[in-house]
C-alpha positions in Angstrom: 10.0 28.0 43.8 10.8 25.2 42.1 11.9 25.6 38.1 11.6 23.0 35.4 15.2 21.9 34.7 16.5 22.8 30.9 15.9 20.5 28.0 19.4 18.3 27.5 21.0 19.3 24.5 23.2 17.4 22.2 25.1 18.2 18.8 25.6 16.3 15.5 26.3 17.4 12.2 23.1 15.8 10.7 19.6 14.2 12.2 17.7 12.0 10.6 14.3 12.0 11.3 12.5 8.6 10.3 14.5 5.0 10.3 12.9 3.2 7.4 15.3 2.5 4.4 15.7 5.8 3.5 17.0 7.3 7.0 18.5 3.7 7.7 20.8 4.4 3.9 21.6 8.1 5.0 22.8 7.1 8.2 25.0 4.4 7.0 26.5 6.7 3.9 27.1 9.2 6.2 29.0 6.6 9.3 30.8 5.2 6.2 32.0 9.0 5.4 32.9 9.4 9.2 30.3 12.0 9.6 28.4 11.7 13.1 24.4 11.8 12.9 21.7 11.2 14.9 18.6 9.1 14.0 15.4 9.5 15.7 12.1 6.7 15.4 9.2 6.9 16.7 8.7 3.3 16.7 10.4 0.2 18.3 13.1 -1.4 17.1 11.3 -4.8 16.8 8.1 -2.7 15.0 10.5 -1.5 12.4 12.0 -4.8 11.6 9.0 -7.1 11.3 6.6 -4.3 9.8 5.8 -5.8 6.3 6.4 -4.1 3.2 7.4 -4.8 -0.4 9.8 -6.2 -1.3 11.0 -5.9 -5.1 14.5 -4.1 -5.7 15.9 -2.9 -9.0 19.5 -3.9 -9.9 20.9 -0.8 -10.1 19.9 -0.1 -6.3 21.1 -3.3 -5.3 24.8 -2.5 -6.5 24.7 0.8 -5.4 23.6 -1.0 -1.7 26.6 -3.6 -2.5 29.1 -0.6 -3.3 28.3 0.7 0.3 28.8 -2.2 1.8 25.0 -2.9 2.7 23.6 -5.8 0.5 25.3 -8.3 2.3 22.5 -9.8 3.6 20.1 -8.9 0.3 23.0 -10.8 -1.6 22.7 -14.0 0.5 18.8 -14.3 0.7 17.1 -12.5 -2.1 15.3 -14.0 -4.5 15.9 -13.2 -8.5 13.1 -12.6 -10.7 13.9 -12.9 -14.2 10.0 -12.1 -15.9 7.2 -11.8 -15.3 3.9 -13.2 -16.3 0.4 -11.4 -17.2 -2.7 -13.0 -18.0 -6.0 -11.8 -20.1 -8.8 -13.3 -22.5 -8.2 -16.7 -20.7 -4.8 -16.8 -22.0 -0.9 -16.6 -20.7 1.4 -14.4 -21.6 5.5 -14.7 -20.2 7.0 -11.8 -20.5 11.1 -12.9 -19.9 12.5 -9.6 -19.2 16.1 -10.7 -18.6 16.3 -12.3 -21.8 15.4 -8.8 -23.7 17.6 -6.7 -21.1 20.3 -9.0 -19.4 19.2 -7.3 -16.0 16.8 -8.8 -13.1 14.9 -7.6 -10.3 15.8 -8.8 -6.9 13.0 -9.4 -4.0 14.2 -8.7 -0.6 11.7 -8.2 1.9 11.7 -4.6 3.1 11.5 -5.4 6.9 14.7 -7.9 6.2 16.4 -4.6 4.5 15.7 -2.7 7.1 16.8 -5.1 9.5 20.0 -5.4 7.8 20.5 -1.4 7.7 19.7 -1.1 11.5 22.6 -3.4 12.2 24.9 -2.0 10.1 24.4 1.2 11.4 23.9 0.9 15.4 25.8 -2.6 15.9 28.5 -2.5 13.2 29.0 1.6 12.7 28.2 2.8 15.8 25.7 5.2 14.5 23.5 6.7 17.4 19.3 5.9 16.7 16.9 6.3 19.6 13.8 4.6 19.5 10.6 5.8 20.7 10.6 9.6 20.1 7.5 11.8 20.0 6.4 15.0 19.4 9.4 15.4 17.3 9.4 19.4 16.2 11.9 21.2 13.4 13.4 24.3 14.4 15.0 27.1 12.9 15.5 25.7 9.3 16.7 28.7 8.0 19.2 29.3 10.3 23.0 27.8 10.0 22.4 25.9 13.0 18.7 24.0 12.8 17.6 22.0 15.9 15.2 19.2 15.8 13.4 18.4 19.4 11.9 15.4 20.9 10.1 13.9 24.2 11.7 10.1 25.3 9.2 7.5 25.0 8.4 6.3 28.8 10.2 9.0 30.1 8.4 12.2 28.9 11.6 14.2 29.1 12.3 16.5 26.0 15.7 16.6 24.3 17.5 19.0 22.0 19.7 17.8 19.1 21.9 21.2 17.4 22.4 20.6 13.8 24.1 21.6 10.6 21.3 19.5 8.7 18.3 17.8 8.7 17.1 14.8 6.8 13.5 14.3 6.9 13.1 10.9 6.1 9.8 10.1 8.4 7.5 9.3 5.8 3.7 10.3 4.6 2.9 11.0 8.0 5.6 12.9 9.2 7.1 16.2 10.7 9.4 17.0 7.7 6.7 17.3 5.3 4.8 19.4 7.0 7.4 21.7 7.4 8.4 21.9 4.2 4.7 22.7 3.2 4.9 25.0 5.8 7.8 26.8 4.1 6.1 27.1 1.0 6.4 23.6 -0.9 3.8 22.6 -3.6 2.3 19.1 -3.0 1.0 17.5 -6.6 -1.9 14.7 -5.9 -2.9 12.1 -8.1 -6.2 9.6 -6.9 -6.8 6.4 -9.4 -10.4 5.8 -8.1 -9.5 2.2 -7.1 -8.2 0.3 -3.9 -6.4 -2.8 -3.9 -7.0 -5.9 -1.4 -3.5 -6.5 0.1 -2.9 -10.0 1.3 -0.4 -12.0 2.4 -0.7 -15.3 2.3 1.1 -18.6 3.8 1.4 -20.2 0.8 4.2 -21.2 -2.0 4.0 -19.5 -4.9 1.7 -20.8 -7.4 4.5 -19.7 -10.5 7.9 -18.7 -10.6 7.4 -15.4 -11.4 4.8 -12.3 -10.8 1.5 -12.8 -12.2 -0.5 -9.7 -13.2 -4.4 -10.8 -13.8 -5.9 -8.2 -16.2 -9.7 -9.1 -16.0 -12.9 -7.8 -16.3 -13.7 -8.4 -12.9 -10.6 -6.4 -11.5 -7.0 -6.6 -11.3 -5.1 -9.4 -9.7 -1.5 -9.8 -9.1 0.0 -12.6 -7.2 4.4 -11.7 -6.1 6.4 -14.4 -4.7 8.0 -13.0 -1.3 9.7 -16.3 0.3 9.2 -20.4 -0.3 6.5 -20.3 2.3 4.8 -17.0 1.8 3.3 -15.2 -1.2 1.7 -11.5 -1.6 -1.6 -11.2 -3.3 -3.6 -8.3 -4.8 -7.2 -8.1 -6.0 -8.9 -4.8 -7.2 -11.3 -3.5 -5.2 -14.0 -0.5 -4.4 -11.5 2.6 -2.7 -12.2 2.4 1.3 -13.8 -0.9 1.1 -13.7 -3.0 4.3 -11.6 -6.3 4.9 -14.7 -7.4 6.3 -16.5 -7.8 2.7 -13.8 -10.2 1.9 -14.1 -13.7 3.6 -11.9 -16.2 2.8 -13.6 -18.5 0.0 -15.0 -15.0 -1.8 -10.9 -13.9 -1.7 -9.5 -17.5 -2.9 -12.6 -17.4 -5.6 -11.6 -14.3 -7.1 -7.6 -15.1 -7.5 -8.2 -18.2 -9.0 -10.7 -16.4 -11.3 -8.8 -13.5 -12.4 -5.5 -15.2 -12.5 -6.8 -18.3 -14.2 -5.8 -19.5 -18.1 -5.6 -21.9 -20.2 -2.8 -24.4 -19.5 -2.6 -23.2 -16.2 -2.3 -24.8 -12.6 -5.0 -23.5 -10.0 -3.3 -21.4 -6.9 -2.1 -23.3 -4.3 -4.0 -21.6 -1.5 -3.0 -20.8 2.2 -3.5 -18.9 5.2 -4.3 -15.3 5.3 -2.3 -13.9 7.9 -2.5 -10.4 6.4 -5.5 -8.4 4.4 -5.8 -4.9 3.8 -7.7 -2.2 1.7 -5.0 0.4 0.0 -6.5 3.1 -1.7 -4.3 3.8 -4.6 -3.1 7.4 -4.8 0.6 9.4 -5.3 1.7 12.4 -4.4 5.2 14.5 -5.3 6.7 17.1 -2.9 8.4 20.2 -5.2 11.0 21.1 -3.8 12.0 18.6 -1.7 14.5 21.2 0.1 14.3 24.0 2.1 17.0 25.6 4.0 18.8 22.8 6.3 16.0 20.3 5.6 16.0 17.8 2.5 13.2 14.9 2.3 13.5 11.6 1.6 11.7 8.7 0.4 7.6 8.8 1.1 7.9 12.0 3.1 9.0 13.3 -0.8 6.7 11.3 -2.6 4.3 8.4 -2.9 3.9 6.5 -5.6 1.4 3.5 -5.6 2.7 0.0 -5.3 0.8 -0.7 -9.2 4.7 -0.3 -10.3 6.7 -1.1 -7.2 8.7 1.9 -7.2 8.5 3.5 -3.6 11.4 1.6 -2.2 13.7 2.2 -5.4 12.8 6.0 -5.4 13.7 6.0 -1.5 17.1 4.3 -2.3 17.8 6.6 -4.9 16.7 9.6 -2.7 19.0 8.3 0.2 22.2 7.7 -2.3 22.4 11.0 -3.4 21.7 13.0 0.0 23.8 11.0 1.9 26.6 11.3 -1.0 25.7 15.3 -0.9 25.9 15.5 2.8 29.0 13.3 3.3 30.7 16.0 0.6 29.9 19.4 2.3 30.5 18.5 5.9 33.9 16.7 4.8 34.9 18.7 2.0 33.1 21.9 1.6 31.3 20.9 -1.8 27.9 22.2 -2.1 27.0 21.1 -5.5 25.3 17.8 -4.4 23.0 19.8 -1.6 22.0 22.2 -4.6 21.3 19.9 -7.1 20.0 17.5 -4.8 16.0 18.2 -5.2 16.7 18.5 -9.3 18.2 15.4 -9.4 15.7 13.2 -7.4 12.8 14.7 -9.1 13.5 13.7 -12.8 13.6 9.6 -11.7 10.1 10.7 -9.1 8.6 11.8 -12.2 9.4 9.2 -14.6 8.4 6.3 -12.0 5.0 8.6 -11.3 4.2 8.5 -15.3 4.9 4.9 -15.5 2.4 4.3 -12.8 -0.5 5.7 -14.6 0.5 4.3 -17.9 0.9 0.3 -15.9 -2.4 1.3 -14.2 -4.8 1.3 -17.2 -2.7 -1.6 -18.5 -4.0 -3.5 -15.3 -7.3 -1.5 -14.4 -8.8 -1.1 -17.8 -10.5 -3.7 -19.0 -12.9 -3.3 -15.4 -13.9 -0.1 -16.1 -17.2 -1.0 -17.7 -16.0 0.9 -20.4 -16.1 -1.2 -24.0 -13.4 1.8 -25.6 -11.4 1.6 -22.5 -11.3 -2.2 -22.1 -10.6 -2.1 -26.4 -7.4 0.4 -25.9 -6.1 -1.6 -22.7 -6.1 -5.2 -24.7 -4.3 -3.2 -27.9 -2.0 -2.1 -25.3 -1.4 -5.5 -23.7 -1.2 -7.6 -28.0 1.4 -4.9 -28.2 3.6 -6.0 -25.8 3.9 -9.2 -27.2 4.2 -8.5 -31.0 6.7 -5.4 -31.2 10.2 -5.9 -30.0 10.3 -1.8 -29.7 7.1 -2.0 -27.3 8.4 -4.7 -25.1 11.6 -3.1 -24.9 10.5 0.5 -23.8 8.5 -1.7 -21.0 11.4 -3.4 -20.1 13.0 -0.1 -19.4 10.6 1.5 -17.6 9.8 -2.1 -15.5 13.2 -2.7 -14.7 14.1 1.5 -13.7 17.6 0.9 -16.2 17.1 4.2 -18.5 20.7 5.6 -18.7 19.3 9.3 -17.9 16.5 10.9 -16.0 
C-alpha cells in the first residue's frame, strides 16, 4: 500500500503572509535586524511589480523608508508635490501646502515601491519569498509555535513553515483576516453610497499639481503619476459598469468638472486603464491575536478620497517589524503589546479625515441644496482662515506630532 509522503516542513522565526508594501517593509526590517523570515505570495513576481496602485507618499514615511535603507530608488525618481489645486463655482483655488507647512508629499508609484522592496529583500538581503502559494492556512495561533501551510503553485505539493510569529499582511482578501475574525475580532464598516471611475490615462498632466473638481455633476480629481501618464477620477453610481463610460462621455465630464476660469482644457490621452471602485472602509479591532498581527488592508481599508492606504500600511509595517526585530533579538515585548494600540490611533484619525474630505468633494452632487450650501462654506473656509487651512494641511499632509 502505497502512503502519501509527509508535508516538507521548514522553520523561521516569522512568515509573512502577503508581499505588497506592507509584507515587502516587514521583511526588509526584519533581514536588516538579522532575523530570518519567510514571505509567501500568491502571485507572480512580475504581477506584483507592474500591478498599478497609488502612488502618493507622506514625508514622514518616506524618511522612515530612507532610515531603513529602502527609498533609494523613491529618492531618485519620485516626483514632489508641493499643493494642490481644487476647483468649484467655475473658479480656481491653489491651495500651496508647503508654503503653510514646509513639508511635501512625494508620488512614487506603488508597483515601483514594491519593486524596489522585492529587490532589496530577495536580491540584496537574501530574504526567502516564494511566489505562487495557494490555499495558504494559519495554524495553531495560540500556541508558542504557529505554522502557516501552503500548496506550490504548478506543483500541488503542500509545505509546512514552523513559526514563532506571523504577520498577516495579505490584504482585504486574505487568510489573516479571516482568522483573526475567526478568533473573535470586531470588523467596523463604513459604505459612502458613491463609486469612483478610476482611469489611467496616457497623458501629461494637464497642471502641476492634483486637481480636485468639486461639481455639481460629481467629483473629479485629476493626480500626476509620471511625465507621460496621469490618474483620473470621476464620481459615479456605486457598481456602475465601465461599459456606461465611452471615451468622449469620460473626456466630456473631466474637462466639465475640472474646468474654470483662467484655465487650460485637459490635455487628453489614451485610456489604458478604467475601473468602477465602490468607495467603502473598514477597521479590524484588534489587529492581534496570539502569534498573528495584521498589516496594511488586511487591518484596514480606507478609501483612496484621502490617499491614506499606503501611508497606514507603512506605518503598520514600521512598527511590527520594529516590534518583531526587538523580541526575537532582545526579549522586549513592549512593541508586540502595544503594537495594535499604537496603529489604531493614526487608522482612526486617517478614517475620520476620509469622511470629513468626502463631503468636501461629494457634497455639492448630492441634490441636496443644505448639503451643497455647508460643502461650499466648507470649501470659502479653507481659503479665508489661516487656522482652517492649517488644520487641513495637517490632516492632508499626515504631520500631527501625536496620534
Amino acid at each position: 500500500m502505497h502512503l502519501p509522503s509527509p508535508a516538507p516542513e521548514f522553520t523561521a522565526p516569522v512568515v509573512i503572509v502577503g508581499a505588497g508594501p506592507a509584507g515587502l517593509t516587514v521583511g526588509n526590517v526584519l533581514r536588516a535586524a538579522g532575523v530570518e523570515c519567510v514571505v509567501l505570495e500568491t502571485g507572480t513576481r512580475e504581477s506584483i511589480e507592474t500591478r498599478p496602485r497609488a502612488g502618493v507618499i507622506e514625508e514622514w514615511a518616506v524618511q522612515a523608508l530612507r532610515a531603513r535603507g529602502l527609498a533609494d530608488g523613491l529618492l531618485a525618481r519620485a516626483g514632489l508635490h508641493t499643493a494642490c489645486e481644487f476647483r468649484f463655482n467655475g473658479q480656481r483655488y491653489p491651495f500651496p501646502y508647503q508654503r503653510l507647512t514646509g513639508r511635501h508629499h512625494f508620488v512614487y508609484p506603488q508597483q515601483l515601491l514594491v519593486t524596489d522592496l522585492v529587490r532589496e529583500y530577495a536580491d540584496v538581503r537574501g530574504g526567502d519569498i516564494r511566489f505562487g502559494v495557494r490555499e495558504v492556512e494559519l495554524h495553531d495561533l495560540d500556541s508558542a509555535r504557529p505554522s502557516v501551510s501552503y500548496r506550490r503553485d504548478g506543483t500541488g505539493s503542500r509545505e509546512v513553515v514552523h513559526c514563532a510569529f506571523v504577520a498577516g499582511c495579505d490584504g482585504a482578501r486574505g487568510v489573516s483576516r479571516a482568522a483573526l475574525v475567526d478568533h473573535g475580532a470586531r470588523i467596523s464598516r463604513h459604505t459612502y453610497g458613491i463609486g469612483w471611475l478610476a482611469l489611467l490615462a496616457e497623458a501629461p498632466a494637464s497642471a502641476d499639481s492634483v486637481l480636485f473638481g468639486c461639481h455639481p455633476r460629481g467629483f473629479a480629481g485629476h493626480m500626476p503619476r509620471s511625465p507621460e501618464v496621469t490618474r483620473y477620477y470621476l464620481q459615479c453610481p456605486p457598481g456602475d459598469d465601465p461599459g456606461n463610460w465611452p471615451r468622449d462621455r469620460i473626456w466630456e465630464e473631466l474637462q466639465e468638472r475640472l474646468g474654470a476660469a483662467g484655465a487650460d482644457p485637459l490635455t487628453e490621452g489614451r485610456l489604458t486603464e478604467k475601473r468602477v471602485l465602490d468607495m467603502h472602509d473598514y477597521v479590524v479591532e484588534p489587529m492581534a491575536h496570539g502569534r498573528l498581527f495584521l498589516a496594511g488592508d488586511a487591518a484596514h481599508l480606507v478609501a483612496p478620497i484621502a490617499a491614506k492606504g499606503l501611508n497606514l500600511a507603512l506605518h503598520d509595517a514600521f512598527l511590527l517589524g520594529d516590534a518583531l526585530a526587538a523580541r526575537l533579538t532582545g526579549g522586549d515585548e513592549r512593541g508586540l503589546t502595544g503594537y495594535s494600540q499604537a496603529c489604531l490611533r493614526r487608522v482612526w484619525d486617517y478614517q475620520e479625515f476620509s469622511q470629513w474630505l468626502s463631503e468636501l468633494y461629494h457634497g455639492t452632487a448630492t441634490g441636496d441644496p443644505f448639503r451643497a450650501g455647508t460643502t461650499l462654506a466648507r470649501l470659502r473656509r479653507l481659503f479665508t482662515s489661516e487656522t482652517a487651512a492649517a488644520a487641513f494641511a495637517e490632516q492632508y499632509l499626515g504631520t500631527a506630532t501625536h496620534y
